[in-house]
N, C-alpha and C positions, 0 to 999 in steps of 0.2 A: 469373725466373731471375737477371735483374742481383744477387740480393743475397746469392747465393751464388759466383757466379761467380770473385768475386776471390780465394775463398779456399782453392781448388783447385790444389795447383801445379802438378798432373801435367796439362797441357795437353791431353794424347789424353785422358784421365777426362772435363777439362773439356769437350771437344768430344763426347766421348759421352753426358755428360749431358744438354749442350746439345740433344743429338742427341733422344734420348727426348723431353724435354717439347714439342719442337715438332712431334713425328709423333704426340702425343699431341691438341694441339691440332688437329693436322691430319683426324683419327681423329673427334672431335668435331663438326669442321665436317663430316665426309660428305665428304673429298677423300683419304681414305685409307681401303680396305675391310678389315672384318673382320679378315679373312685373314693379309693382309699387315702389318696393324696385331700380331697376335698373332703371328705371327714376330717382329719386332723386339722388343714386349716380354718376351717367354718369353726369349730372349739377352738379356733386363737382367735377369732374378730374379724378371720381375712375373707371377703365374699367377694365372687366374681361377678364384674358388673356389665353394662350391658355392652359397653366397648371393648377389643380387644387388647389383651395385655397390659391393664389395670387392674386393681382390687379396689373394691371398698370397705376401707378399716371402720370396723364400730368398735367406739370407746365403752366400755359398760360401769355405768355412774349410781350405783342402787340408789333408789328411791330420790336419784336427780342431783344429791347432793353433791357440789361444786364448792372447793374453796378458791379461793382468790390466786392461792399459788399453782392447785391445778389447773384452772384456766387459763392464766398465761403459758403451764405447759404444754397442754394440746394443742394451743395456740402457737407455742415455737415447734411444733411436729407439724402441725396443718402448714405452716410456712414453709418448713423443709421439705416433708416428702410428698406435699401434694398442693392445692391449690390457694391454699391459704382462705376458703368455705368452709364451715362448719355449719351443720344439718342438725338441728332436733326432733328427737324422733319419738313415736308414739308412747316410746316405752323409755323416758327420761334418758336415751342415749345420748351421745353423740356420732354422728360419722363424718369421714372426711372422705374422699373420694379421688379418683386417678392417681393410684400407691402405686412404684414398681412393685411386684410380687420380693423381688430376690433385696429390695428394705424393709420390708417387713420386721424381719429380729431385731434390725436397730433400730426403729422405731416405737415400737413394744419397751424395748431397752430403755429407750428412752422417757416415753409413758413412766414407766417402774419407778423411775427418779422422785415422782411425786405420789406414789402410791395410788396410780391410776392403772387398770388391766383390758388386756382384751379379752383374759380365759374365757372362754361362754358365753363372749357377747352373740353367738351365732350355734348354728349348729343343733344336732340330737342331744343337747343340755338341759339345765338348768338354768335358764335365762334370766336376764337379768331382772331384780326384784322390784316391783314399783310400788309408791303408796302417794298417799294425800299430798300435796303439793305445800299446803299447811300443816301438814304433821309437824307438832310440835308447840304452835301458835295457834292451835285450830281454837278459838270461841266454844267448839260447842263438845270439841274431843274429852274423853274420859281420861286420855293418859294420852302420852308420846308415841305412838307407831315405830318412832323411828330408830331408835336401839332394838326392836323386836326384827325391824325389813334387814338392819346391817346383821343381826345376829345368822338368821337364815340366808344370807349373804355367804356369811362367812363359812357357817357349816358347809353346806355344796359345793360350795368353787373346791375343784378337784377333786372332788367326791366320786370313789369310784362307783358307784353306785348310778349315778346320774350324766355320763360321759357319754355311750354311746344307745341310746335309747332310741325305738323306733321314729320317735321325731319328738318335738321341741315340747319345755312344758315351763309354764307360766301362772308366775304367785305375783298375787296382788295385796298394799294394805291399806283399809278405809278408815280414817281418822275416826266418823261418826258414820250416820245411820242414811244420811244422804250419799254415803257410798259411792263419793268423788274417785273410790281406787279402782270402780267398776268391777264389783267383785262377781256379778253374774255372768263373767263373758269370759274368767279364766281357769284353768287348770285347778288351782287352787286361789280361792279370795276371801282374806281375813276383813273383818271389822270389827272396830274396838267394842268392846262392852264393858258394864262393873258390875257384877253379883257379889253380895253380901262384903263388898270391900275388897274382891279379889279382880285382879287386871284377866282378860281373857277377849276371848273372841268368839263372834259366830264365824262358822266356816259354810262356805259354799264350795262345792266340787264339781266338775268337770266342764263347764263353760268353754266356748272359744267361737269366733267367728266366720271366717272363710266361707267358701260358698253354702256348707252348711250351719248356721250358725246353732247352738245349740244351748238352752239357757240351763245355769250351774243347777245341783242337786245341794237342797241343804244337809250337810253333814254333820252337823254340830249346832244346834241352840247357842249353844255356849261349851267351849273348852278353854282351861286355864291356860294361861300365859303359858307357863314351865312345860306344856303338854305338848305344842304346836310343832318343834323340829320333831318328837321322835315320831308323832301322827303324818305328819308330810315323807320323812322317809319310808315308813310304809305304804304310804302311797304313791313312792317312786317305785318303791322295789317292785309292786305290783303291777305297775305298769309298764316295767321294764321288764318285767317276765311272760306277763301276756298278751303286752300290745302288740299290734301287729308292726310287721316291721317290712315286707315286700310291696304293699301299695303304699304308698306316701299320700293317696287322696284319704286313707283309713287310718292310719297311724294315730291321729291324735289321744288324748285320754277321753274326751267325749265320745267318739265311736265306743272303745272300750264301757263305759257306761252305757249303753244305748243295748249293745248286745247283752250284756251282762246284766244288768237291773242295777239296782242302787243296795239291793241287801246282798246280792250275791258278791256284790264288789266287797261289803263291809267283812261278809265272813273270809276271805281274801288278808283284808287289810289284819282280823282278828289273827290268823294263820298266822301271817309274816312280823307279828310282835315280839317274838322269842328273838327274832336273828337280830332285831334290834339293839344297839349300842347301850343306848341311852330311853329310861322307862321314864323319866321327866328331865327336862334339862332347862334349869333356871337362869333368866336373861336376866343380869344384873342391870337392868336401868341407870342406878344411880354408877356407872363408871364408864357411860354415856359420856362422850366431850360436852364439857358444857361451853354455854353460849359466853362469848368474848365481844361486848359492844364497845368500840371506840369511843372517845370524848373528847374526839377531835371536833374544833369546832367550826363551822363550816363559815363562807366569805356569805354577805346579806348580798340577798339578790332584788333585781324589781322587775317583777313578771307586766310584760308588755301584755300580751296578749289573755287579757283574763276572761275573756270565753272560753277559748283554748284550753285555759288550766282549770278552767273549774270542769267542765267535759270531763278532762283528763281524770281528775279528782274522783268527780262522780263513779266511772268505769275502770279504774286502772288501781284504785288503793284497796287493798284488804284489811280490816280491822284485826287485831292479833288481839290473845287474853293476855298478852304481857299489858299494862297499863303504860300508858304516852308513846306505843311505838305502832306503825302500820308496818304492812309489806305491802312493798311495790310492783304493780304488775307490768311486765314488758310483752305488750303483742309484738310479736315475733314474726313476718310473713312471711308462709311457709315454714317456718323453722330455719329459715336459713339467714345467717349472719357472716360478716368477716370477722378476721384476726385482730384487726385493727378496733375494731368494735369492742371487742372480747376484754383486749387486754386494758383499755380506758375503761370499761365495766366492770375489771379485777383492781383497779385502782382507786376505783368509788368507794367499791364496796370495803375494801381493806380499809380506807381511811375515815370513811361514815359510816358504818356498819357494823356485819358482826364478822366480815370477810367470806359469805359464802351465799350461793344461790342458790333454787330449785328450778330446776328444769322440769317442765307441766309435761301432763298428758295430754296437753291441747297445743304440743309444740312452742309452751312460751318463756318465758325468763319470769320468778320468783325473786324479788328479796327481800328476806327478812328482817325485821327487827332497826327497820328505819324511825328515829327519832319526827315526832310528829310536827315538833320546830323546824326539822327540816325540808319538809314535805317541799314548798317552792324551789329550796335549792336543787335536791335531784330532779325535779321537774326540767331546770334549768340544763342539766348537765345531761340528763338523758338528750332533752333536745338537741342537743349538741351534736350527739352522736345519731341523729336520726331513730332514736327509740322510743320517742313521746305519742306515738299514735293512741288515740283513745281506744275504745271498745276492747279492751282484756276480758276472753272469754264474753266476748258477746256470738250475739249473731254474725258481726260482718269477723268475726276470728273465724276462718276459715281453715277445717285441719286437711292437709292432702300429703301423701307418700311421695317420695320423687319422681313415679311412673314410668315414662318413657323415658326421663330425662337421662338415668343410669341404671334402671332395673331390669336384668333380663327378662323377668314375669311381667315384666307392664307391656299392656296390649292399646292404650290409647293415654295422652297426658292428661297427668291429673295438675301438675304444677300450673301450666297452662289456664285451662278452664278456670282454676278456684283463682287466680288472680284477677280472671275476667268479671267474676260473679262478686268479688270482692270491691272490683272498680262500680258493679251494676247499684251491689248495697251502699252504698259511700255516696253515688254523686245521686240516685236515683229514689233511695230509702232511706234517707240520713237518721229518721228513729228509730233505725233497727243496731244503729252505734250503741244504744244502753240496752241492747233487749237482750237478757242473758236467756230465754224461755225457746230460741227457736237457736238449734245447734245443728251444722251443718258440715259433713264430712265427703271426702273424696279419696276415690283408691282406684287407680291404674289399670286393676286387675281384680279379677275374684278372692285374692288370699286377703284382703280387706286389712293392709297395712296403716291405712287411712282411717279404719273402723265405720266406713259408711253404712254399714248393716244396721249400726245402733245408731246412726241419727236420725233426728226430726226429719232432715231432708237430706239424703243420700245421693251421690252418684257413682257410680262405676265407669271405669274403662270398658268398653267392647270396640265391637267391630261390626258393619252393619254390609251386606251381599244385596244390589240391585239383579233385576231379573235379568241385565244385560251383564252379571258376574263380575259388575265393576265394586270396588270394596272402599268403604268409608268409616272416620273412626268415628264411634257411637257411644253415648251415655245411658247407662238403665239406670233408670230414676228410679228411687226406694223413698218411700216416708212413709212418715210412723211412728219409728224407731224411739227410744227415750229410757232414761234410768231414772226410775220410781224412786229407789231407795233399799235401805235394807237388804240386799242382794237380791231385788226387784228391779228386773226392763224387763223390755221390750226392743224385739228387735224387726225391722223396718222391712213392709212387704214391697215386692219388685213389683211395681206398678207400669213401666211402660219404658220401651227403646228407642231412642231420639238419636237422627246424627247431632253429634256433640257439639256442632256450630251452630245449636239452636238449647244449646242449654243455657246461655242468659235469657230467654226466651221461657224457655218453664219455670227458671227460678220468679219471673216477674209475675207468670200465671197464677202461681203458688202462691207467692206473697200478695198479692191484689188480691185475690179469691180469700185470704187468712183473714185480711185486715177488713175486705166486706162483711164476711161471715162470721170469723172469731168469736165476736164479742166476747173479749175478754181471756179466754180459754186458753191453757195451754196448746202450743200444737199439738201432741200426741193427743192428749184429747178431743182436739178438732178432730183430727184422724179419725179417730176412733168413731167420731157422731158420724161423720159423712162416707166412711168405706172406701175402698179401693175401686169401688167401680165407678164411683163419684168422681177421685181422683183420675182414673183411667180414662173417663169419656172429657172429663178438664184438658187431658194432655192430649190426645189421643189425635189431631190436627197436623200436632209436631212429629208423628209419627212417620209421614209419609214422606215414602223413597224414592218417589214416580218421577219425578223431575227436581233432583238435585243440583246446585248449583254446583261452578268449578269450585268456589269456597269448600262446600261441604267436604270434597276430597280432601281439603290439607287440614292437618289436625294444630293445635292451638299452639303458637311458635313456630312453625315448621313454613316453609315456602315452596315444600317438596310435595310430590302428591303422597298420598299415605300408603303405608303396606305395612298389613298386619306381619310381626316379625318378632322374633325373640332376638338379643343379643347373643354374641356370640360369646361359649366358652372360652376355657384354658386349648390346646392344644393336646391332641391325645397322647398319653404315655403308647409304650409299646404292648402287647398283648403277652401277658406273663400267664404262669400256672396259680391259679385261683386257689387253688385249694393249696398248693404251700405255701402261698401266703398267709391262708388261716393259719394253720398249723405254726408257721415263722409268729403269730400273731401270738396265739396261744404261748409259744416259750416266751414273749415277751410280758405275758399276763404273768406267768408261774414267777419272773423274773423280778417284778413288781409286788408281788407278794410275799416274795422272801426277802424286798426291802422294807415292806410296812411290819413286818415282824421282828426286825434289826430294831426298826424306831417303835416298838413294843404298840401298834394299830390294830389291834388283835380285827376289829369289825371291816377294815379295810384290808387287811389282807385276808380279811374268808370270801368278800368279796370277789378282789382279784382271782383266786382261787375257781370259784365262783363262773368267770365269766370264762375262763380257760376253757372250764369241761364243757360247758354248751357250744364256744367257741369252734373246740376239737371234734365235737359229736359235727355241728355244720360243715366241716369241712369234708367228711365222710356222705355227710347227707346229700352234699352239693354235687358228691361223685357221683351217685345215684340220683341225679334230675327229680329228688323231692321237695315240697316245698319245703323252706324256711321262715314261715310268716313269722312265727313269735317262739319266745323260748319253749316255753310250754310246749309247742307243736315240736320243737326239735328235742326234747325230754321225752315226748312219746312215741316220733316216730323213730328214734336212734333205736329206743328200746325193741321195735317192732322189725324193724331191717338188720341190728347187726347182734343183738345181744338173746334174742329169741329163741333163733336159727342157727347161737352157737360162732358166728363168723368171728364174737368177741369174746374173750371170757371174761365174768366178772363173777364174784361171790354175793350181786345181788341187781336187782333190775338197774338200771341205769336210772332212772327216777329216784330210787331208792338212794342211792350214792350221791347225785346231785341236789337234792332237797334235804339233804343232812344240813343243809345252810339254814333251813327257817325249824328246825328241831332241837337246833342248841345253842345255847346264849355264846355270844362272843367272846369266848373265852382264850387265855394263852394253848391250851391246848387241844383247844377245836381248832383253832387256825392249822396248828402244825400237823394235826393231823389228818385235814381238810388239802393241805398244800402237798403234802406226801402223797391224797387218793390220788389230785389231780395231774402230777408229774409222772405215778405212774400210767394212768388211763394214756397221759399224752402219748408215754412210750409203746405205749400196746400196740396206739392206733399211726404210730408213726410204722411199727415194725409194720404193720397190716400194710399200709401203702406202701410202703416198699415193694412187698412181695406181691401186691396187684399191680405193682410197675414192670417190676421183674417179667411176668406171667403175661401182660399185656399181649 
C-alpha cells in the first residue's frame, strides 16, 4: 500500500483505500468471515463473479458523465488489472471484469488519480445516480439535471446513513416529462419541472423491478430544487430503520411501501425531519463546470458511402438546444467496447468536442456538443473505429446484462440470444433500423439487470425440466412493457416459456404478427388491444418440450450441453464468534463518531452513534435466536428480552434512548451526548456477555 499511498490527496480516499486492502488481508488470514468481508467490498465496487478467484470492478460515473481524461484512465486500469473490455451498464457504469481481488487497492488508487470511485458502486448503498443522457442539451428540458444528479452524488457517497442498508436503493433524474431517467421503476425518480419560475421536481417513490416489479408512488406534484437532498435523506433514514434486512427477496424500498401504504410511509418520513442536517439545501447551478467546446478545426472529408451516412444521420444524431451543435449517438453492442476504442474516442472528443461523453441507459455512448459542420467527419472517424452502426436507441439496440457470461445470478445467456436477435432484426427487418417505438431488453435472470420487465418485448433467462428430467436453458417472453411518461409505465406481462434456441423464432412471430396487425400503433398499445392470451396462443407452438433437439441443450455460445448453475464464490473464511464481531463492529461505529465530531459532523456522527446502539442491541439479540429483520424490530425486541426483565439496566426503554436520534436537531451537543448514551450501553452490554461467557 506504502507505494500508492502518497499520491492520493483526498485523505478520506486514502483511508478508505487503506481501509480495503487490510480487511482484505484480514479476509485471507480467516479473521474476517465471508459475509462481512463481502459487505465491505460490494461498498468499494468489488463483486464476485461467476468464475473463481476474480472480481468484477464497477466504476460508478453519475449520471454517465466521462471526461476525455477519465477514459483513457479506466482504459490504462482495464489494461493493467484486467482484460482490457470495458461493459456499459444499465445504470451509466462502467465495469471491467477478471480483477485479482488482492489489486483491488491499487486499482481504486489508481481510478482516484482522475477523480473516478468505486465507493457504492455496489452493495446495501446509495447507488450510483442516473439521469437523461441529454441532461443539459435536452430540447425540451426546463433546466439542467445535471448539477442537481452530481449534487445528490456528492451528498451520499460515504454518507453514514446510507452504508449498510438492508439492500440497494436507486435515484433517478428526468430531464422532461417523457421521463427518459425512467422514474417509475426506482427507489427514488425526479423530473424536472418550473412552477412560478422556481427549478423543482416531481418525485416518484418506491419503484424497482426484479421479479416483482412494482410501479413508483407519486410523492410530490412538485418540490423545490433546494428541498430534494434533505427529502431523499429522510427517506433513507426510513428505510434503513425499517426495512427489512433478513430476506434479501423483501429488502427492497418497494416492499416497504407495499406493507406500509403510501401515507403511513409519509408520516415516517414527517417523524424523521428533525434528525435531519439540512431543512433546505440549495444546489448552486451556476458553479456547474461549464461547457468547453474546441475550435479545432477538423481535416474535409468525402463520404463514400452516402446511404450509409445518411442512415446513420437519420438514427444516430440528437438535436441539442445549444444552436449549430448535435450529439452524437454511438450504439454500443451489448455495451461492450475495447481500450483501444475508448482511448481514440477520448481523442475525438478532447480535440472536436467538448471532451466528455454520456454513457446511456440503453448501454450506449453519448456526445455532446458536436459542431454541425462536422457531422461527416466524426462519421468518418467513428467508422474507423467500428462505431458507425446505425439504429441508436432503435429497435435493433438491443439492451442485455452479461448473464451467464460472468454473473453468478445468470441462469441462462443473455449476451448470446440479444446478438442473435440483433443479427435476426438487421439482415431480416431492416425497417426496424429507424424504429425507436418497439424497445427490446434481455436479462439472465429474474433480478432484471437488463430491465426486461419494462420492455415492449422482454426476455429472461430460465431453465426449462423435460419429463425425462433432462434440463434446457429457456426464455420467458414478456411484452407490453413501456414508459408512458411522466412517471408513467407499464410494466411487461410473462406471457409464455420457450427453450431459448427458439427465441429468434418468436422474436419473428412477434414482429410479423406487429407489422400485419399494428397499423400504425405503438407496441404497448398493440399489447394492450390484443391481450396476453392473444399473445399466448401466438407463442404457444414454441412452447413445446416433447422432442427437443441436441441444439436445444446447448444455450447461446456454449458447445457444452447446459446445466442450470450458479458461479462459484470467494472461498470461505473460518467460522468465527458472530456476535463479537458485532460488538468489535459497534466499537468501530463509537470510533467513527468520535471522528466526525473532531471534524465538527455533528449529523454524521449522531448517526454513527446511531447505528452502534442497534448494532450492540443485534448482537444480544443474535444470542438469543431472535429475529433481526429490521431496526425497528431490534429497538423493540431488545427492549422486550433484556431491558423489561431487568437483565439490562437502563433509566428508560431502550427505544426511548435510541430514537433520541429523530427528536433533536443535530446539534454539537446532541452528538456528544448521544456518543457518551452509546459507549456506555456498549459497556453494559459487553460486561453482560462476559459474564454469560463466564456462567456458560
Amino acid at each position: 500500500m506504502q507505494s500508492f499511498r502518497t499520491e492520493i490527496e483526498n485523505p478520506i480516499v486514502e483511508k478508505d483505500i487503506i481501509e480495503l486492502e487490510k480487511k482484505i488481508r484480514e479476509f485471507k488470514g480467516g479473521s474476517v468471515d465471508e459475509e462481512k468481508f463481502r459487505s465491505l467490498r460490494l461498498a468499494r465496487g468489488v463483486y464476485g463473479q461467476r468464475q473463481p478467484g476474480v472480481q468484477m470492478i464497477r466504476i460508478k460515473l453519475p449520471y454517465g458523465k466521462v471526461s476525455s481524461r477519465q477514459l483513457r484512465g479506466i482504459s490504462d486500469v482495464a489494461d493493467e488489472y484486467s482484460t482490457g473490455r470495458l461493459h456499459i451498464t444499465t445504470r451509466q457504469d462502467i465495469q471491467i471484469h477478471y480483477v485479482d481481488l488482492e489489486r483491488t487497492p491499487e486499482l481504486w488508487a489508481q481510478l482516484e488519480k482522475d477523480a473516478v470511485t468505486l465507493r457504492e458502486a455496489c452493495g446495501n448503498t446509495v447507488r450510483n445516480v442516473t439521469a437523461s443522457e441529454t441532461a443539459g442539451i435536452d430540447m425540451d428540458e426546463p433546466f439542467d439535471v445535471s448539477p442537481h444528479a452530481q449534487a445528490i452524488f456528492e451528498y451520499f457517497l460515504r454518507n453514514p446513513i446510507g452504508q449498510e442498508m438492508g439492500r440497494k436503493f436507486k435515484v433517478s433524474f428526468s430531464s422532461n416529462d417523457t421521463d427518459t431517467g425512467l422514474s417509475y421503476m426506482h427507489d427514488l425518480g425526479f423530473i424536472a419541472k418550473m412552477r412560478d419560475g422556481v427549478e423543482g421536481f416531481k418525485v416518484m417513490l418506491g419503484g424497482g423491478l426484479g421479479s416483482q416489479p412494482r410501479h413508483a408512488d407519486e410523492l410530490y406534484t412538485f418540490l423545490p430544487a433546494n428541498e430534494i437532498i434533505p427529502m431523499m435523506e429522510t427517506v433513507v433514514r426510513v428505510f434503513d430503520r425499517y426495512g427489512e434486512r433478513k430476506s434479501r427477496a423483501k429488502a427492497r424500498l418497494k416492499f416497504l411501501l407495499k406493507d406500509l401504504g403510501l401515507e403511513a410511509f409519509k408520516e415516517l418520513l414527517i417523524a424523521e425531519k428533525k434528525a435531519v442536517p439540512f431543512k433546505k439545501y440549495p444546489i448552486n447551478s451556476s458553479a456547474y463546470p461549464k461547457v468547453a467546446v474546441t475550435n479545432k478545426k477538423a481535416p474535409k472529408v468525402i463520404i463514400e458511402d452516402i446511404k450509409s451516412f445518411e442512415q446513420w444521420k437519420t438514427t444516430n444524431l440528437v438535436l441539442q438546444k445549444q444552436s449549430g451543435f448535435v450529439a452524437v449517438g454511438i450504439k454500443v453492442m451489448l455495451g461492450d467496447f475495447d481500450t483501444e476504442k475508448a482511448r481514440l474516442l477520448a481523442d475525438l472528443i478532447e480535440k472536436y468536442a467538448a471532451g466528455e461523453i454520456r454513457l446511456t441507459l440503453r448501454q450506449n455512448i453519448l456526445i455532446p456538443y458536436v459542431k454541425e459542420s462536422l457531422i461527416p467527419f466524426f462519421y468518418t472517424e467513428l467508422k474507423k473505429m467500428g462505431l458507425a452502426d446505425a439504429g441508436y436507441n432503435k429497435a435493433i439496440d438491443i439492451t442485455a446484462c452479461p448473464g451467464t457470461d460472468t454473473c453468478n445470478l445468470g441462469i441462462a445467456s443473455s449476451t448470446g440470444i440479444a446478438a442473435e436477435l440483433e443479427r435476426v432484426i438487421r439482415e431480416e427487418y431492416p425497417q426496424y433500423v429507424n424504429n425507436a417505438d418497439v424497445v427490446i431488453k434481455i436479462s439472465g435472470c429474474m433480478n432484471a439487470c437488463g430491465q426486461h420487465t419494462m420492455a415492449n418485448i422482454g426476455f429472461q433467462g430460465m431453465s426449462v425440466r423435460t419429463k425425462e428430467k433432462l434440463v434446457a436453458p429457456a426464455l420467458q417472453v414478456l411484452l407490453g412493457g413501456g414508459n408512458i411518461g411522466d412517471g408513467h409505465g407499464l410494466f411487461a406481462d410473462k406471457v409464455i416459456k420457450i427453450p431459448s434456441k427458439r427465441g429468434p423464432q418468436a422474436l419473428r412471430q412477434i414482429l410479423n404478427d406487429f407489422e400485419t396487425n399494428g397499423k400504425g400503433a405503438s407496441y404497448e398499445s398493440y399489447y394492450a388491444q390484443k391481450g396476453e392470451y392473444y399473445f399466448y396462443d401466438l407463442l404457444k407452438p414454441l412452447a413445446d418440450i416433447e422432442n427437443l433437439s441436441h441444439e436445444d441443450y446447448l444455450d447461446w455460445g456454449s458447445n457444452k450441453r447446459y446445466q442450470k448453475a450458479i458461479g462459484i464464490g470467494e472461498c470461505a473464511g473460518v467460522v468465527i464468534d458472530l456476535i463479537a464481531t458485532l460488538l468489535f463492529e459497534s466499537d468501530e461505529k463509537i470510533k467513527n463518531a468520535k471522528e466526525a465530531i473532531n471534524e465538527q459532523k455533528w449529523a454524521a456522527s449522531i448517526y454513527f452513534s446511531y447505528s452502534s446502539l442497534v448494532n450492540t442491541a443485534k448482537a444480544l439479540l443474535t444470542a438469543e435466536k431472535t429475529k433481526t429483520n429490521t431496526h425497528s424490530s431490534i429497538i423493540e425486541d431488545f427492549n422486550t428480552y433484556f431491558i423489561e426483565n431487568g437483565k439490562i439496566e437502563l433509566n428508560s426503554t431502550f427505544g426511548d434512548l435510541v430514537l433520541q436520534l429523530n427528536k433533536n436537531e443535530p446539534s454539537k451537543g446532541f452528538a456528544k451526548r448521544y456518543l457518551a448514551d452509546a459507549e456506555i450501553f456498549l459497556k453494559k452490554v459487553e460486561s453482560y456477555r462476559e459474564l454469560e461467557l463466564i456462567n456458560a
